[in-house]
Wavefront OBJ file of the C-alpha trace (Angstrom):
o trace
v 13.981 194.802 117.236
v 12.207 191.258 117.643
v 11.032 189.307 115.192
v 7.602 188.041 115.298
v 5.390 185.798 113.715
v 3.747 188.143 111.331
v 7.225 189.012 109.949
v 8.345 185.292 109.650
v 5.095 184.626 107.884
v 5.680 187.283 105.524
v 9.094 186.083 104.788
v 7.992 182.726 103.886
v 5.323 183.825 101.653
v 8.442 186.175 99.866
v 10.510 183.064 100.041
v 7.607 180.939 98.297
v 6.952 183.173 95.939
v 10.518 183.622 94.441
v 11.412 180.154 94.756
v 8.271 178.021 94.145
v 7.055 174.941 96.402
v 8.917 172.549 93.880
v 12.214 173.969 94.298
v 11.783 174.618 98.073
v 11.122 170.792 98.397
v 13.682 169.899 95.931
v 16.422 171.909 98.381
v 15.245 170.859 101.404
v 15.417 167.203 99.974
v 18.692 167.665 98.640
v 20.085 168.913 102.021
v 18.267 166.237 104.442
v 20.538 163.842 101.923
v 23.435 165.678 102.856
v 23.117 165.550 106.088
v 22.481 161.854 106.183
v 25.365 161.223 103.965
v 27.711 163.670 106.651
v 26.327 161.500 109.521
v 27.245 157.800 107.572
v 29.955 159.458 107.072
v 30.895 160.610 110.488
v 29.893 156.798 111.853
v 32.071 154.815 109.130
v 35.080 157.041 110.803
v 34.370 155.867 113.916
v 33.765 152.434 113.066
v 37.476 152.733 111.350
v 39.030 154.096 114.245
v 37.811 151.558 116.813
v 38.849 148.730 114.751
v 42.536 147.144 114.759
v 44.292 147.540 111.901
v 44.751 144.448 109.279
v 47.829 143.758 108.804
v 48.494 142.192 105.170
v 51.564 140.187 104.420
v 52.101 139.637 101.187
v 55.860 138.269 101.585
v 56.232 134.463 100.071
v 56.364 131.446 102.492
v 59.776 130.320 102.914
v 61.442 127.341 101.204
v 61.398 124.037 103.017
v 62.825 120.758 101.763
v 59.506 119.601 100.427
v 58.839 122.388 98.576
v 62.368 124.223 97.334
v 63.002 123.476 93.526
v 65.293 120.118 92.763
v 69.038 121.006 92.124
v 69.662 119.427 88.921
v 73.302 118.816 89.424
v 73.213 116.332 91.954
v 71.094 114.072 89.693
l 1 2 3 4 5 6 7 8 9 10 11 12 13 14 15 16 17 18 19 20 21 22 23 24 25 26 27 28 29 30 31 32 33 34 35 36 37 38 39 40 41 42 43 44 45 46 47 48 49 50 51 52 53 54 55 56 57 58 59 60 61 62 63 64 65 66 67 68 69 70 71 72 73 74 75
């Protein structure tokens, strides 16, 4: 059993009928965004993945003689 054109034809014309040309638009819009949005998606993983990761010290710089705190007792 192939399908043809006549059948896909009628088929659309159901589909248009129950569903309107607004709302057929408004789905088809809806899911070209969702595809773009799984493809930006898709390329900011990559982008992550080839890129080194940061490394982020957050530790204090250590205490030299200019800048440790006076000792009060040898005054």
């Amino acid at each position: 059993m192939n399908i043809g054109p006549v059948q896909i034809l009628i088929i659309a014309l159901v589909i248009l009928i129950l569903f309107g040309r607004g709302r057929i638009s408004e789905m088809m819009g809806d899911f070209g965004k969702g595809v773009k949005s799984f493809r930006k998606g898709l390329a900011d993983e990559d982008d992550a993945s080839k890129k080194p990761a940061q490394i982020v010290h957050d530790a204090k710089p250590a205490e030299t003689a200019e800048n440790a705190p006076a000792d009060k007792n040898n005054s």
